[in-house]
N, C-alpha and C positions, 0 to 999 in steps of 0.2 A: 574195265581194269586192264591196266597193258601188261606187256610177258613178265616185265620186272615188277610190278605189284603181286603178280601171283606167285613167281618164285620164292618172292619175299615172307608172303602168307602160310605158300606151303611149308617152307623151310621151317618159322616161324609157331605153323601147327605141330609139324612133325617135332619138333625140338618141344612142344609143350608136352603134348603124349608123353614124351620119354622121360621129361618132370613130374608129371603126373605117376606115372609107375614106376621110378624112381623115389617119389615121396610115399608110395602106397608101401613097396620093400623098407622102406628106413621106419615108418610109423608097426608094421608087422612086426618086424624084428625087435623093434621098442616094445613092444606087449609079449614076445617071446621072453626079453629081457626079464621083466619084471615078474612073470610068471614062474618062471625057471626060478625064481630066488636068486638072480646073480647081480640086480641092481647095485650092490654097494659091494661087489666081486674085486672092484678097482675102488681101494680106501681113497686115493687121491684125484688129482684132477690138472689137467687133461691127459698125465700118465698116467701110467699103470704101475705102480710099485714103484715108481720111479723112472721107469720105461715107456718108451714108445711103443712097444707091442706092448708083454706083457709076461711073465717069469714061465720059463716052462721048464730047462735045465734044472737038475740038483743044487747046482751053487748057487744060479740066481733065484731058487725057491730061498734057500736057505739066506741070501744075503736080504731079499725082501723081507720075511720075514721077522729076520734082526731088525729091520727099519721102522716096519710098521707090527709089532708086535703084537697092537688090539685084534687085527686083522690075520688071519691065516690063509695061508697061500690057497687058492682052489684053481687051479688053473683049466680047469674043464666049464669054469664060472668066467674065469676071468677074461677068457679071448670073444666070451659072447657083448661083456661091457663094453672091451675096447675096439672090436668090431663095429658096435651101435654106432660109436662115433666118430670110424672111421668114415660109416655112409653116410652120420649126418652131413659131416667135413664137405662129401662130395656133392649132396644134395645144395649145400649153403653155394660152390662154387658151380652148380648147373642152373639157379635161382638166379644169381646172380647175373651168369652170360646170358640167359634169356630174358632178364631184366633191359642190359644194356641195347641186347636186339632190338627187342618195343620201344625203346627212349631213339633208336638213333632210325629205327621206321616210325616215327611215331605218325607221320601223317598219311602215309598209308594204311595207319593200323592203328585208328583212333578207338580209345578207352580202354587200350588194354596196357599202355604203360603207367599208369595211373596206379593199378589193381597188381603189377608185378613189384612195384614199390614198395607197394603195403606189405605185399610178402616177401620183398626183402628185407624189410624192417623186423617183422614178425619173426624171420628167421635167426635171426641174430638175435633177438631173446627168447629164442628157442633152445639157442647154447647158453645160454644165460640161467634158464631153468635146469637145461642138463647138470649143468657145474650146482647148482642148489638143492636138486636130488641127491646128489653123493654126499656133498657137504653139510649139508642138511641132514643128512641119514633117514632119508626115504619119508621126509615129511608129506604129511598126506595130501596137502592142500597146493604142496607143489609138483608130487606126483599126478596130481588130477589136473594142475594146470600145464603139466609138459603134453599130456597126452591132449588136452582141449587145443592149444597150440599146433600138435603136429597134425590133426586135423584140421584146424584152421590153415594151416599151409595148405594142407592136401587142396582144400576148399577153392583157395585161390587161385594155386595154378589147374585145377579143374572147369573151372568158371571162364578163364582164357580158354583151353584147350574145346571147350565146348562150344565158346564163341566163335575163334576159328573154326569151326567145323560147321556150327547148327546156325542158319538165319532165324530169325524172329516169324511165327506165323502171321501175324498183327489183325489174329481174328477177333472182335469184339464179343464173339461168345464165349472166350475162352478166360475172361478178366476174373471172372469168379472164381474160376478154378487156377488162374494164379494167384489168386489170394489165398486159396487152401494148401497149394503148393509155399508158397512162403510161411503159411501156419505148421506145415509140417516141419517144414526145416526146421525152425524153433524147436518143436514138440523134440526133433529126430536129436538135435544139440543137446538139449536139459536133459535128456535119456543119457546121453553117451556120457555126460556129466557126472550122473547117477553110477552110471559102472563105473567111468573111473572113481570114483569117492568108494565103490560096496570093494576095487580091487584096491587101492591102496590101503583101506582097514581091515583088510585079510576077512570081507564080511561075506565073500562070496557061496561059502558052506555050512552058514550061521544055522540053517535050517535043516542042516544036513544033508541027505539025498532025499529028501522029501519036496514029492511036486504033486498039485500046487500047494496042497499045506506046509504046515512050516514046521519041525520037529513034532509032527504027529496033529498039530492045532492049525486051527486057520488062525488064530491071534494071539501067537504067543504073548509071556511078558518082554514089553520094546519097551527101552530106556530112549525118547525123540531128542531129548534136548543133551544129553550125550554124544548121542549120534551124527550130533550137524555141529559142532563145536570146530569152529573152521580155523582158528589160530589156537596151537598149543604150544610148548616151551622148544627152544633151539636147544640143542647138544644132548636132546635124547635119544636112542635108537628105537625109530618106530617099524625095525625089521620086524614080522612078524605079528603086530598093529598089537595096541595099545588097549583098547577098547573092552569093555568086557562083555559078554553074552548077549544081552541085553541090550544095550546099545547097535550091536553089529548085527541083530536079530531086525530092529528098526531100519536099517540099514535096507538089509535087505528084500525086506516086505515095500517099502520105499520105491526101488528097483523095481520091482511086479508089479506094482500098482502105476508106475509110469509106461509100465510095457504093456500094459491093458490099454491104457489112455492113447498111446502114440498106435497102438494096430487098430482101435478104431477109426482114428483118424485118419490113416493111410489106405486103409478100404473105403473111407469116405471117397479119399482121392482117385482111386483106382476107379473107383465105378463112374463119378463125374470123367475121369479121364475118356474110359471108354464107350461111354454117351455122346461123348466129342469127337469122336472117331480118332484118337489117339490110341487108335489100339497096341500100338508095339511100347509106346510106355508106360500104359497100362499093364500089360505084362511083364514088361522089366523091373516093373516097382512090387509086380504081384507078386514074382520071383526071389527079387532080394529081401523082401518082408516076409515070407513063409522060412529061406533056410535061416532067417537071420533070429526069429522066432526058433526052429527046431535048433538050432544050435545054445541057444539060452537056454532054453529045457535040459538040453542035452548034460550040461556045463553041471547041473544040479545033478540030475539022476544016475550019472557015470563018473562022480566026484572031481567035477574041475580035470579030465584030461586036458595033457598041456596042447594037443593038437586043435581040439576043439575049442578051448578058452581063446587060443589064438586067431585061430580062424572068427573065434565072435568078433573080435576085433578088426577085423578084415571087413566080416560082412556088414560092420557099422561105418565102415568106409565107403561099399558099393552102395548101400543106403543114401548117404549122403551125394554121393556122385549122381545115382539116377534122378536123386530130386533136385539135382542142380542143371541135368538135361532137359527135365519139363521143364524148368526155370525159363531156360536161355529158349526152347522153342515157344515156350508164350508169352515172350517179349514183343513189341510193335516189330513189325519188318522195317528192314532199312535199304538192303541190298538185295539183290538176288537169291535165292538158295544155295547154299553152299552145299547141302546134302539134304536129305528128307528123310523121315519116319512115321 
């Protein structure tokens, strides 16, 4: 590799990194959003009351409120809306300059401008679901699909920033255990899936603070075909979810029985992992599946703090990140090592 390939790389990496934790800050703050109850803080779209920020003075409370009448000014709601989308704004135009980067190295940096396409595309109906959340009034199948979305970003520019950084082991003992490593993903996706669907139908306390039973029973009465009803009517307001007990109760038993399924299977991982002498991503999967477990617990027994519900969302990030690191190191080698673990 000569000095301008590598500058290109580094730059290249260094610039992914800061995509990468730049989309982990915009996807946080989006589950801050929604938790907080200020999703639909900003009635309109891509204003704020009509505004580019977003009404804070007496008059301009009072003239938005003339405007939009259904809606009452909450301005300690409303600067968290139109912040979300100030960073998505800056995330769509830092996707996009590391897009152009890859496209215009592409032959020193083969397969990774391919994969930053896809998430530039992705990211742009990523504003596309933002604007159908509001408009929509907190429809639940597009709230579950904005948040599957920003982790599918996340995904992306993780996959590059990982590539730049980790070479392929290209050990042949290690095939089986990237085939568990790509079973997890799946498993790790359909979970995050599940929370988003138990948080947009407000099912998240359906049980109460009760753990692991559910309002005193291990089975309560669940309403299933209620509960998964995945297209309901436009122009209702699903603030506050629509659903009744019953239903949101299915919900979230749903939920814990996918988060049994996926901690088996990632201790499957862990332990293949550190049989293979993968011991530091062994650990780092061992790590982010224990807080990401106590913090789901937690979310039940301390009812939904907004700290901790947040942070769930966080850890369902690093989740996915570490098992896009085994990913990329148990892929064939091609070049050199870039780094080791």
């Amino acid at each position: 590799m000569n000095s301008n390939s590598f500058i290109t790389r580094r730059l290249q990496r260094n610039l992914a990194w800061f995509a990468v934790a730049f989309c982990l800050l915009v996807v946080v703050f989006g589950a801050f959003v929604r938790l907080s109850n200020a999703g639909l803080s900003c009635p309109d779209w891509p204003t704020c009351y009509g505004k580019l920020t977003w009404p804070v003075h007496g008059h301009e409370i009072d003239a938005a409120n003339a405007a939009f009448p259904e809606r009452a000014v909450e301005s300690h709601k409303a600067w968290r809306e139109q912040v979300h989308r100030f960073l998505a704004g800056g995330l769509i135009l830092t996707t996009f300059g590391l897009t152009v980067l890859a496209w215009l190295r592409r032959r020193e940096l083969p397969g990774i401008a391919p994969v930053l396409i896809g998430a530039s595309v992705l990211i742009v109906f990523q504003a596309l679901l933002g604007m159908w959340t509001v408009t929509w009034k907190l429809k639940p199948i597009v709230v579950m699909a904005h948040l599957m979305g920003g982790l599918s970003t996340f995904c992306l520019l993780a996959y590059v920033a990982l590539r730049l950084s980790f070479d392929g082991l290209g050990r042949a003992d290690t095939r089986a255990l990237r085939r568990m490593v790509v079973a997890g993903l799946v498993l790790v996706a359909l979970q995050i899936a599940l929370g988003g669907w138990t948080s947009a139908n407000y099912a998240a306390l359906s049980c109460g603070m009760d753990f692991p039973t559910c309002a005193g029973q291990w089975w309560p009465a669940t309403d299933f075909r209620e509960a998964f009803v995945l297209w309901r009517g436009i122009g209702v307001s699903y603030e506050g979810g629509v659903l009744d007990a019953d239903a949101r109760a299915a919900i979230q038993l749903t939920h814990r029985i996918g988060a049994v399924v996926v901690f088996g299977h990632l201790l499957g991982v862990i332990v293949a992992a550190w049989r293979r002498r993968l011991v530091g991503w062994a650990l780092a999967l061992l790590a982010a599946l224990s807080v990401q477990i106590a913090l789901g617990i937690s979310n039940v027994v301390f009812g939904l703090p907004l700290p901790v519900a947040t942070a769930h969302n966080a850890g369902a990030a690093v989740l996915l990140l570490v098992l896009l690191g085994m990913l990329v190191r148990l892929r064939p080698a091609t070049t050199a090592p870039v780094a080791t673990c």
